[in-house]
MITIKE-866925 format. One line per 2 residues: number of its first residue (from 1); for each residue x, y, z of N, C-alpha, C, O. Coordinates in Angstrom, 2 decimals, padded with zeros to 5 digits. Layout:
REM residues N
NUM	X:Y:Z:X:Y:Z:X:Y:Z:X:Y:Z | ...
//
This chain:
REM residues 160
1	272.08:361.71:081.90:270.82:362.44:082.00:270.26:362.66:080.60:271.01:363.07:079.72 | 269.17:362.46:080.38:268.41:362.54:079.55:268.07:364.35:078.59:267.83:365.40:079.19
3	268.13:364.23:077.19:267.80:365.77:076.42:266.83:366.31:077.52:266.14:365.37:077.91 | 266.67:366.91:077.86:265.22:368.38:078.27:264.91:369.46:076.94:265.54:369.89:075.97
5	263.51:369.60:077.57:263.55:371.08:076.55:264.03:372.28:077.15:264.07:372.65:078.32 | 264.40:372.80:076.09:265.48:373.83:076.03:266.95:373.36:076.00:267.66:374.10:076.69
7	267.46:372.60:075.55:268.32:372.12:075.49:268.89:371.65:073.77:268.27:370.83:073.09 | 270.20:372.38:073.30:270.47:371.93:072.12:271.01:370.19:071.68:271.43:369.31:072.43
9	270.81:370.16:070.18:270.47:368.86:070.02:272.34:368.53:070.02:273.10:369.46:069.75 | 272.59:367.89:070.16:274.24:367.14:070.24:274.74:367.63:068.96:273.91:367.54:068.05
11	275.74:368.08:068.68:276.40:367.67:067.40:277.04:366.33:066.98:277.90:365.76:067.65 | 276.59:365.93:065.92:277.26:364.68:065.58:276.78:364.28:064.04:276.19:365.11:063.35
13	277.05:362.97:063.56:276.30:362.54:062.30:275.39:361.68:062.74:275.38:361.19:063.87 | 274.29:361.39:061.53:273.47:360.19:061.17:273.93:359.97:060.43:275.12:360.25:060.30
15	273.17:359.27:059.42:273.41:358.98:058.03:271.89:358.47:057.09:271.22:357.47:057.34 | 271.68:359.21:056.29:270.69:358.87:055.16:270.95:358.29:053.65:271.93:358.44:052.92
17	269.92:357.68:053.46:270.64:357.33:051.95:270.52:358.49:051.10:269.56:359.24:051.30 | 271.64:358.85:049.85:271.13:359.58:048.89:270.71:359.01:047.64:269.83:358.15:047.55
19	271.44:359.59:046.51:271.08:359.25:045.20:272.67:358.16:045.13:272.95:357.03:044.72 | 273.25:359.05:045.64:275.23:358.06:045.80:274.91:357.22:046.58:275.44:356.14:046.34
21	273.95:357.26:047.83:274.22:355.53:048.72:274.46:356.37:049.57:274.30:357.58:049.39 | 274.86:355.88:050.53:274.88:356.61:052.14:275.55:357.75:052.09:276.32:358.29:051.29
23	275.05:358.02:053.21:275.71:360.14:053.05:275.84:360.43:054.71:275.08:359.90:055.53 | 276.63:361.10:054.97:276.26:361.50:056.52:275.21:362.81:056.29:274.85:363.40:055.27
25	274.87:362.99:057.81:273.78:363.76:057.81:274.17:364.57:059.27:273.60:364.10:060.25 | 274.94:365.58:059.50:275.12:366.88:060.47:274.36:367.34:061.10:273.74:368.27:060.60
27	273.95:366.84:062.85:272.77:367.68:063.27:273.04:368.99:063.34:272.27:369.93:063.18 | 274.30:368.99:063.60:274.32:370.94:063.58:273.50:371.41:061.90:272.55:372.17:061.68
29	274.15:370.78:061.20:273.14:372.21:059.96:271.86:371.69:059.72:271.03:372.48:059.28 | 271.42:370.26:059.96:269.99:369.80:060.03:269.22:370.13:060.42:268.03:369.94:060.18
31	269.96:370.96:061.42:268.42:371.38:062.53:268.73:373.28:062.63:268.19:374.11:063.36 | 269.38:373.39:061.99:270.11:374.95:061.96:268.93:375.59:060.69:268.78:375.52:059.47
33	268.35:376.14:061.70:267.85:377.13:060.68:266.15:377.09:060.76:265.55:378.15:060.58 | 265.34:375.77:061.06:263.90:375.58:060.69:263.81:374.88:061.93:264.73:374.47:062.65
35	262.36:374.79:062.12:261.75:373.39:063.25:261.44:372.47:062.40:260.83:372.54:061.34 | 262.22:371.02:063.33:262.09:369.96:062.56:260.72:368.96:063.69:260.50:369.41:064.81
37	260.14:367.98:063.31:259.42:367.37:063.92:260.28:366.05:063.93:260.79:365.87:062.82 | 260.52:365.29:064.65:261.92:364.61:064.58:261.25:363.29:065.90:260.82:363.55:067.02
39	261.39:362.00:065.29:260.36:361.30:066.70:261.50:359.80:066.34:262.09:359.63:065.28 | 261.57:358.62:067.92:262.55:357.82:067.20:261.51:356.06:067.88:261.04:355.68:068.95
41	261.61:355.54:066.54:261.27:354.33:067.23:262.22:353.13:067.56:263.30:353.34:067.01 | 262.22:351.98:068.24:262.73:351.44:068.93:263.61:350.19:067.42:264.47:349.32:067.57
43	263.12:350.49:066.54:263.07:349.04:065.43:262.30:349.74:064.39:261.23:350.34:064.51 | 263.27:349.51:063.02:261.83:349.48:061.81:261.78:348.32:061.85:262.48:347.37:062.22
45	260.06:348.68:061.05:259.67:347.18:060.68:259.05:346.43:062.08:258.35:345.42:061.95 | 259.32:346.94:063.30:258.70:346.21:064.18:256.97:346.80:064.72:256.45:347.91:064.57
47	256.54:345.81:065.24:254.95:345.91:065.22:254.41:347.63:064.90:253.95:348.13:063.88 | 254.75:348.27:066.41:253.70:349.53:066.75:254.21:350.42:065.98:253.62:351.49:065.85
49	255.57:350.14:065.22:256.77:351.34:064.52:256.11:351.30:062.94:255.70:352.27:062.30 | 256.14:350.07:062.57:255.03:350.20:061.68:253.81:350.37:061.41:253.34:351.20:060.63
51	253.20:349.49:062.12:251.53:349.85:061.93:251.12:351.16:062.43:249.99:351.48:062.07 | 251.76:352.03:063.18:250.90:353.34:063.97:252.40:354.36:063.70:252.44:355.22:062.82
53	253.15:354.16:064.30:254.24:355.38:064.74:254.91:355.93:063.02:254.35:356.99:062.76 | 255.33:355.76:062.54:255.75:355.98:061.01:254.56:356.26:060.23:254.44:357.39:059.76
55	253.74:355.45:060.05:252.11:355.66:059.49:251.80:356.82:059.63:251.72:357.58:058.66 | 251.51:357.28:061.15:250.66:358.35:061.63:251.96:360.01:060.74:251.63:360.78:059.84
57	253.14:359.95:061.40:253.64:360.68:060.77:253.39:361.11:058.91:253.04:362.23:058.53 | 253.65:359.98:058.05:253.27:359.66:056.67:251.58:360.49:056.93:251.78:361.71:056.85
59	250.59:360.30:057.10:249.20:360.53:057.33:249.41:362.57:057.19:249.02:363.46:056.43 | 250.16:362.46:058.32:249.70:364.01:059.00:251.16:364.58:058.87:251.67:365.27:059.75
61	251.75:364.26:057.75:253.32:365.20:057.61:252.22:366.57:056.49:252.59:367.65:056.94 | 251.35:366.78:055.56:250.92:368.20:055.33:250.41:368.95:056.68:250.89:370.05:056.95
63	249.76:368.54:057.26:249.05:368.84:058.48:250.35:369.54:059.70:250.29:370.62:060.30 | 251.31:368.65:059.75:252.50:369.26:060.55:253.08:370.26:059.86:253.47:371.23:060.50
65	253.27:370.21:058.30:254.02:371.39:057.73:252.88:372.51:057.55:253.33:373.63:057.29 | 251.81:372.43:057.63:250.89:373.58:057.79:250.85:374.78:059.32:250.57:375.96:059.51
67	251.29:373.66:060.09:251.39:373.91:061.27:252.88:374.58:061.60:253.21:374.74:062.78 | 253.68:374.94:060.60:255.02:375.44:060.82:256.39:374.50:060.93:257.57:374.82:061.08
69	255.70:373.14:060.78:256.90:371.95:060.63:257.53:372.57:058.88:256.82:372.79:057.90 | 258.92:372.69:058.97:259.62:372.87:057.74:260.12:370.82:057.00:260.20:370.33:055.87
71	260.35:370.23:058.61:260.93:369.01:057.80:260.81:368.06:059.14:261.06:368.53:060.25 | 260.38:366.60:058.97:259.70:365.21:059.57:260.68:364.68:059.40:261.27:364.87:058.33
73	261.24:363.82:060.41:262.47:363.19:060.57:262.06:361.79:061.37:261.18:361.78:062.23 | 262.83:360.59:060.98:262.34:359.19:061.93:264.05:359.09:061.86:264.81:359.35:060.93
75	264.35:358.55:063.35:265.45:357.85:063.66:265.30:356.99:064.14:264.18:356.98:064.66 | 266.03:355.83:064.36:265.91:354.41:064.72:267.93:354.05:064.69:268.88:354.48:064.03
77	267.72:352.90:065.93:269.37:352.42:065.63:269.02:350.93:064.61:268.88:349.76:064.97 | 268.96:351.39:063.57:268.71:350.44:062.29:270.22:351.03:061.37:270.87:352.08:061.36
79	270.27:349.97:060.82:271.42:350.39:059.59:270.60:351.20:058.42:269.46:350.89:058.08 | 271.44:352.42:057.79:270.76:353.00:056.50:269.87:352.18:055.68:268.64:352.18:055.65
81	270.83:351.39:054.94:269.68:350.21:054.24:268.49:350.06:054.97:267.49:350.37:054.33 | 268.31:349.71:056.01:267.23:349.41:056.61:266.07:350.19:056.66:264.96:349.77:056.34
83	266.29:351.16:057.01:265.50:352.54:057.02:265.35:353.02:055.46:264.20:352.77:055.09 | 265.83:353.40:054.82:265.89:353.82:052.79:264.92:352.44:052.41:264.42:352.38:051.29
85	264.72:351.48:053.28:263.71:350.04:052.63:262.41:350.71:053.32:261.49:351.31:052.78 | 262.62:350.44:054.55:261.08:350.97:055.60:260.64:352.35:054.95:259.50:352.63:054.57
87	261.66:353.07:054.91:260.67:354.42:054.65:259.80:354.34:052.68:258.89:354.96:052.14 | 260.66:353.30:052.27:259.84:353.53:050.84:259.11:352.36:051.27:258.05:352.90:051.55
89	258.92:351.01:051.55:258.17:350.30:051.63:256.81:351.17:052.43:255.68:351.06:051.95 | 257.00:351.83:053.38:255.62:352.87:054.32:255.32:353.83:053.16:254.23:353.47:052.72
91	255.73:354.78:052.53:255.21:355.62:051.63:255.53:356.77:051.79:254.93:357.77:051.41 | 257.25:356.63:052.82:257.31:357.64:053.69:258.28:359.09:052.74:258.52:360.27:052.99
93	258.56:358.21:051.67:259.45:359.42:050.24:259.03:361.01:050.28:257.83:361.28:050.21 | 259.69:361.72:050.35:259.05:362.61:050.16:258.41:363.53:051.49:258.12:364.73:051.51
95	258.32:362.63:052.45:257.26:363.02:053.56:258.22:363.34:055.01:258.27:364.28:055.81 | 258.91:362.05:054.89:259.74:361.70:056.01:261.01:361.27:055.95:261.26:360.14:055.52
97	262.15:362.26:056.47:263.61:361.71:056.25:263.97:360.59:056.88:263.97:360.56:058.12 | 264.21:359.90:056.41:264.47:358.29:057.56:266.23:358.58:057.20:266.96:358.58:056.21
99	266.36:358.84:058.94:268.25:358.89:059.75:268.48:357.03:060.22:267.68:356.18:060.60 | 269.46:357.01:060.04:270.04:355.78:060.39:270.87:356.14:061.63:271.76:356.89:061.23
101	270.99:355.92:063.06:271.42:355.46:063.86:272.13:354.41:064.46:272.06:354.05:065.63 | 273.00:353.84:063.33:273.50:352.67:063.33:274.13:351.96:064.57:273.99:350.76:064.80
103	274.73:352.70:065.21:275.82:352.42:066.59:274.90:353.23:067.52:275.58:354.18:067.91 | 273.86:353.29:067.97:272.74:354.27:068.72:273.59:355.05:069.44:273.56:355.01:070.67
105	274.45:355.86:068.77:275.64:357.36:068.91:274.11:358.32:069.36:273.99:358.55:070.56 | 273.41:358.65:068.76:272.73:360.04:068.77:271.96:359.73:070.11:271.84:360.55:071.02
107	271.33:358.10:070.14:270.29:357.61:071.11:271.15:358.01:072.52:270.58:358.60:073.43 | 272.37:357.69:072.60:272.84:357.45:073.69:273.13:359.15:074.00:272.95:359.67:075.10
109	273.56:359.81:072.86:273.76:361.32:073.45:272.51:361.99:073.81:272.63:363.02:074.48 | 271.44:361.63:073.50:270.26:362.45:074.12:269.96:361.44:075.43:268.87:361.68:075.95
111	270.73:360.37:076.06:270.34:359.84:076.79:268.77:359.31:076.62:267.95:359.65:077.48 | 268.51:358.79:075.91:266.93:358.08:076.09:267.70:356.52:074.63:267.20:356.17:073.56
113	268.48:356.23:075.05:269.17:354.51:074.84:267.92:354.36:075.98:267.34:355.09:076.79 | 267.83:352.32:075.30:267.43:351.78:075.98:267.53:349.77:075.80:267.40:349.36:074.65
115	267.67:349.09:076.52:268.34:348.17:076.27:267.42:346.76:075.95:266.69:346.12:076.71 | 267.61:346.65:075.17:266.74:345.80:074.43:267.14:344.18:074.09:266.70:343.27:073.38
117	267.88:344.32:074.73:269.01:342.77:074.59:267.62:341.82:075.29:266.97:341.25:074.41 | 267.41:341.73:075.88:266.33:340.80:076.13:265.17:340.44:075.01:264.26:339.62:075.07
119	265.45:341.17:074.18:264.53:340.77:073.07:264.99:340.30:071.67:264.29:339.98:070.71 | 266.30:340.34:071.79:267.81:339.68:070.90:267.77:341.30:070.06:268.18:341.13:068.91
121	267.43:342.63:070.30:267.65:343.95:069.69:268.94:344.26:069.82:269.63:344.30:068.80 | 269.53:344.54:071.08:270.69:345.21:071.68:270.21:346.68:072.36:269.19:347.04:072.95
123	271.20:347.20:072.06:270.94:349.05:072.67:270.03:349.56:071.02:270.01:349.50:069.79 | 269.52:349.96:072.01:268.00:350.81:070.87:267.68:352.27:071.72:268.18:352.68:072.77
125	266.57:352.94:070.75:266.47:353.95:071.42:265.02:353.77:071.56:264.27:353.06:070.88 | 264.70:354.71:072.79:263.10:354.55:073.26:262.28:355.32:072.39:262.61:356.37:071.84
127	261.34:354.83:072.30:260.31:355.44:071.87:259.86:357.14:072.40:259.06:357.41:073.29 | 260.49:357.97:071.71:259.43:359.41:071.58:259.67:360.48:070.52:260.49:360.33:069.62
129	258.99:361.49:070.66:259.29:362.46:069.60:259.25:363.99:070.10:258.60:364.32:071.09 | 259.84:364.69:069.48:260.84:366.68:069.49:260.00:366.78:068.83:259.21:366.03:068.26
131	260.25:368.17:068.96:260.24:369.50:068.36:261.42:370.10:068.68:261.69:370.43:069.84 | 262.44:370.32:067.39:263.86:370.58:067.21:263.62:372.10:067.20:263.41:372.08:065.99
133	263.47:373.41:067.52:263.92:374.72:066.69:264.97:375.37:066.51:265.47:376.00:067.44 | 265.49:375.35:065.33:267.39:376.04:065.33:268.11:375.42:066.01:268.99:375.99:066.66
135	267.93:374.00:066.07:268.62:372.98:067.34:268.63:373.21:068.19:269.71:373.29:068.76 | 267.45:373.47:068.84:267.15:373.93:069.95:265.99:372.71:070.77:265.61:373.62:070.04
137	265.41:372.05:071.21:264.41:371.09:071.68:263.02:372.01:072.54:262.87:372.29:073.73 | 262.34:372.23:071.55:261.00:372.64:072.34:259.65:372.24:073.07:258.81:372.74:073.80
139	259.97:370.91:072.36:258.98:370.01:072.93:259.39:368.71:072.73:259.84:368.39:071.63 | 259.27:367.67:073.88:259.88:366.35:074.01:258.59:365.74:074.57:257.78:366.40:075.22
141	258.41:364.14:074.22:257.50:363.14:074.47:258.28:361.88:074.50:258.57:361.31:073.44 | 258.64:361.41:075.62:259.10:360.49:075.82:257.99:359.58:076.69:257.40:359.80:077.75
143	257.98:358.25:075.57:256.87:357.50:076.24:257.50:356.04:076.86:258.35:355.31:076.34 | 256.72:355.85:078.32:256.87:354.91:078.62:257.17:353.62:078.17:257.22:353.44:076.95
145	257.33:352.85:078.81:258.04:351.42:077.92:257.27:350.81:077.47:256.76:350.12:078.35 | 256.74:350.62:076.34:255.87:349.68:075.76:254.41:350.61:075.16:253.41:350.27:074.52
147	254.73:351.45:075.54:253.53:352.16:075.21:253.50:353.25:074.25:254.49:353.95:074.07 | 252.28:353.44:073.56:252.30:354.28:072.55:251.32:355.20:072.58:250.28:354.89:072.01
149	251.43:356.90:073.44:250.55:357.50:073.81:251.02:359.35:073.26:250.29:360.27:072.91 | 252.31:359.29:073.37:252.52:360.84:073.49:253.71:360.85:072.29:254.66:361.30:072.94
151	253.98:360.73:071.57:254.97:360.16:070.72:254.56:360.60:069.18:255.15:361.27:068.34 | 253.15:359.85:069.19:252.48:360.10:067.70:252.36:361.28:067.43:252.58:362.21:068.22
153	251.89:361.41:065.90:251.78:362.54:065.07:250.66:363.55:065.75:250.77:364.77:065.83 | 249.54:362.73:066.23:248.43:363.74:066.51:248.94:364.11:067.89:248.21:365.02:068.29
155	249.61:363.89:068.57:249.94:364.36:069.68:250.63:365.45:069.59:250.56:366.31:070.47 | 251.60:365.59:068.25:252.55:366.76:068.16:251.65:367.85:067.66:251.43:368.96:068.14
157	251.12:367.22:066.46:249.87:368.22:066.33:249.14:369.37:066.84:248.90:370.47:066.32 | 248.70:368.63:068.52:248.44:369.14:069.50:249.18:369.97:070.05:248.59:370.82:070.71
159	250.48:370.03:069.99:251.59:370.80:070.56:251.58:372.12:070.15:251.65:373.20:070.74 | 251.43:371.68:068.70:251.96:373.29:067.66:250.60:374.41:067.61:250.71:375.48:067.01
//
């Protein structure tokens, strides 16, 4: 069964790059303490994840932290490297923590995995985006398959 709101976020790791090279990353103290805006796409680097879904976040991460966002988060089942490339190649430094999901561990514990082997991906996670508070889930957008409607930045926007 799939996260709901009201429902705390899993404990477990990600992993981000640091200044040392990979680091794990603790949802328990990540999300302990502030609301995070936290959204996951299916692939970096692939079409809608780049051109719109990462973008829009990058665009409107002052706009979300005005709005009471403390910290913008992208997960993907990409390897670290992968993500520490996408998020500086997008402009995302500074703006947006890019988590690595390597073994889609986190995808599969919020239940929204989704299987992508037909497209030579493997297990990926679907497209949507939280509102984390004190690891807590206050607002969830999980968008249909292929589509990109409730997910984006201005949609969360709308939320807060």
């Amino acid at each position: 069964m799939a996260i709901q709101v009201g429902d705390k976020i899993p404990a477990m790791d990600l992993t981000t790059m640091t200044a040392e090279g990979p680091g794990p990353v603790a949802t328990a103290d990540y999300f302990a303490g502030r609301k995070v805006a936290i959204f996951a796409v299916p692939g970096a680097y692939t079409p809608t994840c780049s051109a719109k879904h990462l973008p829009g976040f990058v665009e409107k991460a002052d706009e979300l932290k005005a709005k009471g966002i403390d910290e913008i988060a992208c997960f993907s089942v990409n390897d670290v490297f992968v993500m520490h490339a996408w998020g500086e190649s997008s402009g995302a430094s500074n703006k947006v923590t890019m988590l690595a999901d390597g073994n889609a561990a986190f995808a599969k514990s919020l239940g929204l995995d989704a299987d992508f082997s037909g497209f030579g991906m493997g297990t990926r996670s679907q497209r949507f985006s939280m509102i984390v508070d004190d690891g807590t889930v206050s607002a969830l957008n999980v968008e249909d398959p292929g589509a990109f409607n409730v997910s984006g930045a201005e949609y969360m926007l709308s939320q807060l």
